[in-house]
C-alpha positions in Angstrom: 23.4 6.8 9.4 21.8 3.6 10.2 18.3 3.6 8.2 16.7 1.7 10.6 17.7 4.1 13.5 15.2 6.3 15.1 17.1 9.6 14.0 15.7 12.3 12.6 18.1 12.6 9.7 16.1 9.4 8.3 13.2 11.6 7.6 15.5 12.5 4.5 15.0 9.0 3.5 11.3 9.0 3.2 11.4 9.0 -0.5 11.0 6.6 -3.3 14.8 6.9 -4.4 16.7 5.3 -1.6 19.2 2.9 -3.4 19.0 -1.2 -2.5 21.5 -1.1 0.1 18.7 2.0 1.8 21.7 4.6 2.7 22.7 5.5 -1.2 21.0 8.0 -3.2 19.7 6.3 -6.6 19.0 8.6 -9.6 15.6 6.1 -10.2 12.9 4.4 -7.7 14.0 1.0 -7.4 11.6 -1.4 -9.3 12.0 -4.3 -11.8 10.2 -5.9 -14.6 8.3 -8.9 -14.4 9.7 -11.5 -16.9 7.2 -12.7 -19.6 8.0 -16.7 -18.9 6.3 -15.3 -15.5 3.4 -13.3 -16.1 2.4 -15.4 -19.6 1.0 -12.0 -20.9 2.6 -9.9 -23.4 1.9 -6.5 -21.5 5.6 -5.3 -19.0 4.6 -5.3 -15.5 6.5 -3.1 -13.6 6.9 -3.6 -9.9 8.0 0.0 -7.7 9.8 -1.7 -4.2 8.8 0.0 -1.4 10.9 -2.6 0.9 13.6 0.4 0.6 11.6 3.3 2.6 13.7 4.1 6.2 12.9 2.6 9.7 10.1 0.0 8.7 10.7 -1.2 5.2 7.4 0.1 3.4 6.2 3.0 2.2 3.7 3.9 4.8 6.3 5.8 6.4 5.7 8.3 3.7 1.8 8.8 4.8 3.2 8.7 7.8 4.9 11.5 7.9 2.8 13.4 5.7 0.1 13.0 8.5 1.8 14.2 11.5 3.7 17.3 9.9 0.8 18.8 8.6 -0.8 18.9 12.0 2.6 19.9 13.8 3.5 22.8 11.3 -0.1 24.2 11.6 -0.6 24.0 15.5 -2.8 21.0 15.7 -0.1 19.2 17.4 2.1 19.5 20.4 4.7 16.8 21.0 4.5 18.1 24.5 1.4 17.6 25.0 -0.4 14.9 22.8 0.0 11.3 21.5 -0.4 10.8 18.1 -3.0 7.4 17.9 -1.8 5.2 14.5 -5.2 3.2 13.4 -3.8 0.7 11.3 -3.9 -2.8 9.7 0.1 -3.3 9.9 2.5 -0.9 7.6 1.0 2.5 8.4 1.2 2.0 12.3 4.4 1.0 11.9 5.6 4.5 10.4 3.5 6.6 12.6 5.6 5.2 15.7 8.7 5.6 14.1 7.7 9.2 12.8 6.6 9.8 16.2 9.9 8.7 18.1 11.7 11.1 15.7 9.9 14.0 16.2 10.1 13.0 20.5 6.4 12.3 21.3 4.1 9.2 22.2 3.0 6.8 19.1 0.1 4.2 19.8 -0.3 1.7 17.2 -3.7 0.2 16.8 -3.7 -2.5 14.6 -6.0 -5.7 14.3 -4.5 -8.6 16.4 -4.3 -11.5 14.1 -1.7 -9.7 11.7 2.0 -10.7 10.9 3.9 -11.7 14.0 6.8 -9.9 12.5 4.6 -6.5 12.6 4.0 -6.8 16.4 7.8 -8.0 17.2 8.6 -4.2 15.3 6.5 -2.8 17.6 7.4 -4.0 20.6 11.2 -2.5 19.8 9.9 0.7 18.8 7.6 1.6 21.4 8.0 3.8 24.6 5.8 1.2 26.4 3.8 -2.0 25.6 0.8 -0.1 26.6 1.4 1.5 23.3 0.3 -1.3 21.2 -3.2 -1.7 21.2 -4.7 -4.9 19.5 -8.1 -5.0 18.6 -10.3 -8.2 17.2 -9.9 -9.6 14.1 -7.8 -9.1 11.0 -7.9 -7.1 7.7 -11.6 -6.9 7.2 -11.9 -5.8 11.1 -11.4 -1.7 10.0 -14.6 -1.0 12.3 -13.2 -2.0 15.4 -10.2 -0.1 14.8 -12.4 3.1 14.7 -14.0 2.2 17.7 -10.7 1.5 19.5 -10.1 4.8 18.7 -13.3 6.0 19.9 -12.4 5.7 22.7 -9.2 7.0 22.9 -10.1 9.8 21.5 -12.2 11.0 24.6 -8.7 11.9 26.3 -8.4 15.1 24.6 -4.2 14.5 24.5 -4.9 11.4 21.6 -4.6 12.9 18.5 -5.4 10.4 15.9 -4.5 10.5 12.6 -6.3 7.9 10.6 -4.9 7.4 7.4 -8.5 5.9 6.0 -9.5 9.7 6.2 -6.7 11.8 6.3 -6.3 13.7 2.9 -2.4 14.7 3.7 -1.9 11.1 2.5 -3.9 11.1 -0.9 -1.6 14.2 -1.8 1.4 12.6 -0.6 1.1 9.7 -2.6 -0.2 11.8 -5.7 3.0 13.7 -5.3 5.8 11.5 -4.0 4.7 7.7 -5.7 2.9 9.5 -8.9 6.2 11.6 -9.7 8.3 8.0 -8.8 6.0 6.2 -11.2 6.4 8.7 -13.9 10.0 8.5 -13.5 10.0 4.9 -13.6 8.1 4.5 -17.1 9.6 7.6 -18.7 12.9 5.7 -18.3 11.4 2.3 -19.5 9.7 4.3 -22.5 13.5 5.4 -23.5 14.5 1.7 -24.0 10.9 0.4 -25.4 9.8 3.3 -28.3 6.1 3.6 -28.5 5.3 1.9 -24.9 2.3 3.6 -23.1 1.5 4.0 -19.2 -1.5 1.4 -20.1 -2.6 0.8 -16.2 -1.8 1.6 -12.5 -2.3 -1.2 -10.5 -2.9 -0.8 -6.5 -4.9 -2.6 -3.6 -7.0 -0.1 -1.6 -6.1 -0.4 1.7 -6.3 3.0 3.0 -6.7 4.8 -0.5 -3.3 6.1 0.2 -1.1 4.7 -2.6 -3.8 4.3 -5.4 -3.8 8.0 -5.4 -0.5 7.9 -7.9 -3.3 6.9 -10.2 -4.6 10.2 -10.2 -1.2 11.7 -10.9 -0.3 9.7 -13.9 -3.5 9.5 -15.2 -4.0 13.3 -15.5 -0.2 13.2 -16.8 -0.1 10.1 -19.2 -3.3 9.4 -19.6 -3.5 6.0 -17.4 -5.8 4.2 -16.1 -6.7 3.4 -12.6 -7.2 -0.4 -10.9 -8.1 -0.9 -7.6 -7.6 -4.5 -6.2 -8.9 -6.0 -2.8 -9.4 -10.2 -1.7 -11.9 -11.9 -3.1 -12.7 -13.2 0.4 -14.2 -9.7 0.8 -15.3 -7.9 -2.2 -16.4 -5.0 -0.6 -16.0 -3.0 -4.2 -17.0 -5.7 -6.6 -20.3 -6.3 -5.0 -20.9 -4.8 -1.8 -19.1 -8.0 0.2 -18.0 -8.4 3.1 -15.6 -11.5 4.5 -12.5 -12.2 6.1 -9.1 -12.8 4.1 -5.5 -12.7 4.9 -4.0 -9.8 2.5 -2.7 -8.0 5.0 -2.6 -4.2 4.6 -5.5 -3.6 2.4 -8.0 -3.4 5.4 -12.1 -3.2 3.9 -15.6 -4.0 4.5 -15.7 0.2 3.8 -14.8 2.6 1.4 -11.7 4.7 2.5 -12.6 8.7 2.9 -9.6 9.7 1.1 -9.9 7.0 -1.9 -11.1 9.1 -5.2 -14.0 6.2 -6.3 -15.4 8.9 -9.1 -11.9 8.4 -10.6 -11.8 4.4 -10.9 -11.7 2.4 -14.2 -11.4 -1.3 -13.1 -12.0 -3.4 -9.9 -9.9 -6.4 -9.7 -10.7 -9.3 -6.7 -7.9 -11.7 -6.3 -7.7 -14.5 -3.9 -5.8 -14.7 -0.3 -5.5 -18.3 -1.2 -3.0 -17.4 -4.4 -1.1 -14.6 -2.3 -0.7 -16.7 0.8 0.7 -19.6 -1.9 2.9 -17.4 -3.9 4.5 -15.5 -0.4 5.8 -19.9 -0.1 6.6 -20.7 -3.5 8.5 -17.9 -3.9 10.8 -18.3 -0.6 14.1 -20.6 0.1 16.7 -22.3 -2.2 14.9 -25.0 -3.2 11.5 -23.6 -4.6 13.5 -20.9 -6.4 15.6 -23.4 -8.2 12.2 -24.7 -9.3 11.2 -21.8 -10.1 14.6 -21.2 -12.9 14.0 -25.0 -13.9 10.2 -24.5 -15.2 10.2 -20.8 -16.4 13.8 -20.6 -17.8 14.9 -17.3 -15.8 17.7 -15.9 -14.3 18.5 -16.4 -10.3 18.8 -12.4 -10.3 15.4 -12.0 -11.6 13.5 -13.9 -8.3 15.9 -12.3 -5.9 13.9 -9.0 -6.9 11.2 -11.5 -4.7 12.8 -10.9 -1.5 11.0 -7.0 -2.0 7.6 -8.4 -2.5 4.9 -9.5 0.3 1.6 -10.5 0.3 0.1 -7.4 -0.5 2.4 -7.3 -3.3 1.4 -10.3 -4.8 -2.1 -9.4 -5.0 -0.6 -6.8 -7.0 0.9 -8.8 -9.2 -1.8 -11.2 -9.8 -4.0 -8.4 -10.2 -2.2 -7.1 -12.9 -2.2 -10.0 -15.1 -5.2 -10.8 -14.9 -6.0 -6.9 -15.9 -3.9 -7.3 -19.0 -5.9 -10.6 -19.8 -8.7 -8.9 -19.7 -7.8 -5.9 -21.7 -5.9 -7.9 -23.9 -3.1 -5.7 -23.7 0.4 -5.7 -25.9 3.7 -5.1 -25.7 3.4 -1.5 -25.7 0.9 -1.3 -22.9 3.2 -0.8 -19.5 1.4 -1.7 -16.4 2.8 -0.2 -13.0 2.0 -1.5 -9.7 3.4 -1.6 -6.0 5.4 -3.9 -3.9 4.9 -1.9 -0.6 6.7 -4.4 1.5 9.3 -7.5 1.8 9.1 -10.9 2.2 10.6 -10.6 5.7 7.4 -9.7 7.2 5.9 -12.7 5.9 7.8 -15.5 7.3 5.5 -16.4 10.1 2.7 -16.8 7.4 4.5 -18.8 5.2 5.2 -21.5 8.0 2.0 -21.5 9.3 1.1 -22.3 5.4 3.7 -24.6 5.0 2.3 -26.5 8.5 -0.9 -26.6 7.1 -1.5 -26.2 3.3 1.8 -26.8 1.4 4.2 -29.7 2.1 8.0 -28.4 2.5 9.4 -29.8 -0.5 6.6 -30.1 -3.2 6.8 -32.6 -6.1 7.5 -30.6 -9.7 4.5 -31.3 -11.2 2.6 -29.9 -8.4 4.7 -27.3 -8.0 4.1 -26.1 -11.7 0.1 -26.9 -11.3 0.3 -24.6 -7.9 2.2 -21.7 -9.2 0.0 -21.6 -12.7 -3.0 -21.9 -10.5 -2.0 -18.5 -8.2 -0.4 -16.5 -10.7 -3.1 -17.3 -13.5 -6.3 -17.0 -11.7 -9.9 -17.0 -13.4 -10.5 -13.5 -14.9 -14.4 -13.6 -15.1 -16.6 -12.3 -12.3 -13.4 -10.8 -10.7 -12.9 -7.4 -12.9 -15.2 -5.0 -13.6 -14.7 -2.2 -15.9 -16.2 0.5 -14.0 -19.2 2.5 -15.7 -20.6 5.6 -14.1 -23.2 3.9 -12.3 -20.2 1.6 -10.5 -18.6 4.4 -9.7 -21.8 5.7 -7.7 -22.3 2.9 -6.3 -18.7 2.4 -4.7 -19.2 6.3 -4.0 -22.4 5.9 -1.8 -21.4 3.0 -0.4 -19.1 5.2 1.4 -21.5 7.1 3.5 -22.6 4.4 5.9 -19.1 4.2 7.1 -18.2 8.3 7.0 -21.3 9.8 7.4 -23.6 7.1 9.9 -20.6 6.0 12.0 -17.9 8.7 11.4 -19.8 11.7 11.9 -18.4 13.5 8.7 -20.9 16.2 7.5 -22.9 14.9 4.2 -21.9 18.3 2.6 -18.0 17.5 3.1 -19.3 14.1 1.8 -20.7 14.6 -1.2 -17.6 17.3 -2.2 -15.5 14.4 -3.1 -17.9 13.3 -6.2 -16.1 16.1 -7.7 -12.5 15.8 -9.6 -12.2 19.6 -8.6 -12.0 18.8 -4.9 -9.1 16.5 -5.5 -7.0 18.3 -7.5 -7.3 20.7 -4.7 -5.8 18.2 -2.4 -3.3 17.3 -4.4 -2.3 20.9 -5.1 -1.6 22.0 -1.5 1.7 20.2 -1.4 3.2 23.9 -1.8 1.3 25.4 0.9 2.1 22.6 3.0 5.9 22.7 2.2 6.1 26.7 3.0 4.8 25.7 6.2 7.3 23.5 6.6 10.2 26.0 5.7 8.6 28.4 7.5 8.2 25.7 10.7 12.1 25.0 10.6 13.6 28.4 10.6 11.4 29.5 13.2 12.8 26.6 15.7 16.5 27.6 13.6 16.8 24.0 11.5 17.6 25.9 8.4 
């Protein structure tokens, strides 16, 4: 089976352990290891590659899915009758429309218009019409006008949306399905590397989606839980707003679904260093000079071709966390690659038109790439105290409460670590639904 064909055997794909060539079985997540002539910190990064996920390339397509088949298999949704509405910022949209040509119903993607070219080129394949893409002003920070897009659609009472900002079924998908991957992952590094500890888990916010692995491995290992987002816009860090160009972590508001009570560090990195790194990374010639300053092997930056911009934020972000903590040797940090370079091309010509010359002189080269990767650490983490925590937490309510209409008693639930266990706990209530779902339409 193709896995970028829009057949419903892909959905057993939606999983972190799709092999590199994405039609094998592997018996770990893919991932890789920063090297240290990289990073400059003592601490192993490890980077999970979502590029492998079915039909798009990310792992969105797991929220995806997780969002739609909860409604389905509890009568909320009738492919028959309704269109399920993807509010997005690029990935997520992407797997809701691929979910929904699966499953043999309408998928709208609303997404902001001044993202990738290469997301919008997806969707115009994927589609049943063009209508179907619905593009709405602005970029990452432009979240709002994504809710108002759907707003309106949402007075045709066949629009379903399914807005992954606020739909728990993906906080317990990723607690599940990336925490479990994670755990895997380091359990298998720990084997090689006697006395190494789950230090940190690394994640832009985006929807809240993915950072809920933190949860998972920190009530299993112990670890502790970054959020990053763009300096441009440090909607967490101080209560900022902005524009930036680290696409798929969407802000200017505090996700529904992101467990703020549970947060240990904030991280801002720059959308000038990601949109650098998603150049100096790319082509023959800058990874030759790449092996020439840092001594490594050409193997080790092909594991680059997973990694997009989002990914880099990651990456900084988790080096300048281990600055900060002055972690060792023994302190693993895990974080997320959640899509490829391949999405990125337009952005890095437009950068290379613009703000890097084609072939850059080696000393500027070097000077560049320790600029990006090595970026100041003060004013740009916080360790959170209780009273950041709050703050991020009530920060929330103008979005959810004010604009969303969500009851403050449903708000205020979430303070609790109670409530989201619960959340994460449902997965088997969901899954007998499912069984229960198939055998009745005879797929068992």
């Amino acid at each position: 089976m193709d896995p970028d064909a829009p057949e419903s055997d892909n959905l057993w794909r939606v999983n972190w352990f799709n092999a590199e060539d994405r039609r094998t079985l592997a018996g770990l997540p893919r991932h890789f290891v920063l090297p240290k002539a990289l990073t400059g910190v003592d601490a192993p990064i490890v980077v999970m590659v979502g590029a492998h996920f079915p039909m798009i390339g990310a792992h969105k397509v797991l929220p995806a899915y997780a969002g739609l088949v909860t409604k389905l298999v509890s009568g909320r949704f009738d492919p028959e009758r309704h269109r399920a509405v993807w509010p997005s910022t690029g990935n997520y949209c992407r797997g809701g429309v691929a979910i929904s040509r699966i499953l043999g119903c309408d998928g709208l993607a609303v997404l902001p218009e001044g993202m990738s070219r290469e997301r919008f080129e997806w969707l115009e394949r994927w589609v049943a019409d063009p209508s179907h893409i619905i593009r709405t002003q602005g970029t990452e920070s432009n979240v709002k006008e994504i809710y108002d897009a759907c707003h309106t659609l949402e007075l045709d009472d066949s629009n379903v949306i399914l807005n992954q900002f606020s739909a728990f079924p993906n906080y317990m998908a990723h607690y599940l399905c990336t925490g479990t991957a994670c755990g895997k992952v380091f359990e298998n590094f720990a084997r090689q590397a006697a006395g190494s500890r789950l230090a940190a888990f690394v994640s832009a916010t985006g929807s809240a989606g993915t950072i809920a692995a933190g949860d998972y491995l920190k009530a299993v290992y112990g670890t502790r839980i970054a959020a990053v987002e763009a300096l441009e816009c440090p909607t967490l860090l101080e209560g900022g707003y902005g524009e930036h160009n680290i696409q798929g972590i969407g802000d200017k508001h505090v996700p529904l679904i992101h467990n703020v009570m549970n947060l240990d560090y904030i991280i801002g990195v720059s959308d000038q260093s990601t949109n650098a790194l998603n150049v100096l990374f790319r082509g023959e010639s800058n990874r030759n000079a790449l092996r020439n300053l840092l001594g490594v092997q050409r193997s080790e930056l092909t594991s680059f071709d997973n990694v997009g911009i989002s990914g880099f934020a990651n990456i900084v972000a988790s080096i300048k966390l281990a600055k900060y903590m002055d972690f060792g040797p023994d302190d693993v940090i895990v974080t997320i690659a959640t899509d490829g370079a391949q999405l990125y091309e337009s952005e890095a010509a437009a950068m290379i038109e613009t703000h890097i010359p084609e072939d850059i002189p080696q000393n500027d080269f070097h000077a560049m790439l320790r600029r990006c990767l090595h970026e100041p650490v003060a004013d740009s983490v916080i360790e959170t105290t209780g009273r950041d925590r709050r703050r991020v937490f009530n920060l929330g309510y103008y979005t959810w409460v004010e604009q969303q209409g969500v009851s403050v008693e449903d708000f205020d639930a979430r303070r609790s670590q109670a409530f989201w266990k619960g959340v994460a706990s449902s997965y088997q209530a969901w899954d007998d639904l499912i069984e229960d779902f198939n055998a009745e339409v005879a797929l068992n």
